[in-house]
N, C-alpha and C positions, 0 to 999 in steps of 0.2 A: 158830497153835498150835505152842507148844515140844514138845519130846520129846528122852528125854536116854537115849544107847543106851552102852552100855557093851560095848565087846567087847576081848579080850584074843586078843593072839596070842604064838605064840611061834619066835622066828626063832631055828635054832641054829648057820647059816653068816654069815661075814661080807657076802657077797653080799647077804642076805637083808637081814641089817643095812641095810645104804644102800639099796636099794630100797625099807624101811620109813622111811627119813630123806626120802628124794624124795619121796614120799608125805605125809607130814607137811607139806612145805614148802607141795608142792600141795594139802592142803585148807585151810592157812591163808592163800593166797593166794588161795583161791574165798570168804575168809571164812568157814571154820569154825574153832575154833580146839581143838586135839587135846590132850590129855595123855600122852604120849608117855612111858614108863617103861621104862626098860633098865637090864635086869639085867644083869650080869656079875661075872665073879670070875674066880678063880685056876684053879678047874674046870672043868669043861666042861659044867656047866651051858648049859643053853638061855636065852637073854636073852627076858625078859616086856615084851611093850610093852604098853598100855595105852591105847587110841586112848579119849578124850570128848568125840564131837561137841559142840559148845557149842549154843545156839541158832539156830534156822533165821534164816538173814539176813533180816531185814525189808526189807520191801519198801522203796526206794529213798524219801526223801523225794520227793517230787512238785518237780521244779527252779522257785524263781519265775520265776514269767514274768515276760520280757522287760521291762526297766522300761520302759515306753510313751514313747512321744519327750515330752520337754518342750515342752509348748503353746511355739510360734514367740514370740516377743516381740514385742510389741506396737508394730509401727515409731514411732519418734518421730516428732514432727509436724518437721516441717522448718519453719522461718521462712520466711516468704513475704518475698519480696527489697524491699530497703527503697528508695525510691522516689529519684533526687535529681535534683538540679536542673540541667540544662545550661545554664552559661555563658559566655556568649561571652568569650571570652581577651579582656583589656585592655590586656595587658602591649605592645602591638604600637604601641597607639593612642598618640596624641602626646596628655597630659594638657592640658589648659585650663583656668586658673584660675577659678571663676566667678564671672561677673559684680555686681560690688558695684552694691547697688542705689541707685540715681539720689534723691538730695532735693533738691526744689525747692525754693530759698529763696523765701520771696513776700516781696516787698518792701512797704512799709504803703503806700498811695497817701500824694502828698505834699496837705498842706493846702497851700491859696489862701491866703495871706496880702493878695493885694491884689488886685483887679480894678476893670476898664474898657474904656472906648472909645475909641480914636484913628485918626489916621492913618497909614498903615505905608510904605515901599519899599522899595527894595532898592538893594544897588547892588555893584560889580566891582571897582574898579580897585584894583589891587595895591600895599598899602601897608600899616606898622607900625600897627598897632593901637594904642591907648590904655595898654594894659597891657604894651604889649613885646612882642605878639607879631605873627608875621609872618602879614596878611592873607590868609584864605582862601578866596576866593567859594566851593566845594567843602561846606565845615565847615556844620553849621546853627550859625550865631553870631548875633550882633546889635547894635546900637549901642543907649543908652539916656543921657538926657542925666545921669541922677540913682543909680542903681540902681548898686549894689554891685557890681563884678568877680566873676564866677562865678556870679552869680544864674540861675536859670530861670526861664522865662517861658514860659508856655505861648500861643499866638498862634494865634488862628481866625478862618479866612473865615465870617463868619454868610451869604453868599451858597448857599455850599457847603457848609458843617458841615465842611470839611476844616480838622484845624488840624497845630501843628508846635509840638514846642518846644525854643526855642532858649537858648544861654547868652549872657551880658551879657560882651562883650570889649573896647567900644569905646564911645567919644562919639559922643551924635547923636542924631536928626539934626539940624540947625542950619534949619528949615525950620519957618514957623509953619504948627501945626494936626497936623502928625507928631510923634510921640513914641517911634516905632523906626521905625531903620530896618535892614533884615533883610539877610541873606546873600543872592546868587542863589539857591542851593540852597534855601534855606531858604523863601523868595516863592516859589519853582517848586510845593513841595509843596502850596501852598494855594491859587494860583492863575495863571493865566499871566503871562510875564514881559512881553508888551505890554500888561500892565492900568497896568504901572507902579505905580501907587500905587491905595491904596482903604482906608477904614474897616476896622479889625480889632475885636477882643475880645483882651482878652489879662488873663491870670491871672498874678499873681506868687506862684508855689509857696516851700514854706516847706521 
């Protein structure tokens, strides 16, 4: 509730004067605000002030309250650590080419171009061969009276099933009823060397 008071005074010493100015300063400073009127002149009139409280200070606005903390922020998710691989260092190790891998050539088995039955031996003694070269009892070779230089022959004990086969290098043998006669080496593999001589099988491969 307002209320508006009106009073007038009247100050006729200078004293009186600034006591009325402090005054004034002090109700405007407690917030009321005054109408202050001075008179003066040449005479010696009394100076009129004129005090007009203004409205009673309303009561204070009510201060807002505190602005409340900002809800905390919501922690980010942190990535879970990514997983990796421990490998062993190579740089150390002495590289190795790898192994290229192995083909077996198959060779076609040869055909029998000729077969039969004769008499076989053997024999040692160190001498030039038919074709020029120099005798090997060691070598699987063989003598044959007719057959091609180079030829193969394949030559089996039917006593044993063991056989051999040898290459055609020489003449011979010069013996009726034989039709080769073999290397040492070559008679060893299919039968013993005091058989001397005995019936073979022999295959002429192609």
């Amino acid at each position: 509730m307002t209320g508006r008071h009106s009073r007038t005074r009247r100050i006729s010493s200078p004293a009186g004067i600034a006591a009325t100015a402090a005054l004034g300063v002090a109700l405007a400073v407690g917030g009321a605000v005054g109408a202050v009127h001075l008179t003066s002149g040449t005479d010696a009139r009394p100076v009129a002030i004129e005090l007009t409280p203004s409205a009673l200070p309303t009561s204070a606005a009510p201060s807002s309250p505190a602005a409340s903390p900002s809800p905390s922020s919501t922690p980010s998710a942190t990535a879970s650590p990514t997983s990796t691989r421990t490998q062993a260092a190579s740089r150390g190790k002495a590289r190795t080419a790898a192994p290229k891998p192995t083909v077996k050539k198959t060779t076609p088995a040869p055909s029998v171009v000729q077969s039969g039955s004769c008499g076989a031996s053997f024999y040692s003694d160190g001498q030039l061969t038919a074709n020029g070269e120099n005798f090997n009892p060691d070598a699987l070779t063989a003598a044959h009276k007719t057959l091609a230089f180079g030829t193969k022959v394949r030559v089996t004990n039917p006593e044993n099933g063991k056989s051999v086969v040898v290459r055609i290098n020489d003449r011979g043998p010069f013996v009726d009823g034989r039709c080769l006669d073999l290397s040492r080496a070559a008679f060893a593999d299919i039968a013993s060397l005091d058989v001397g001589a005995m019936t073979v099988r022999y295959e002429v491969l192609g």
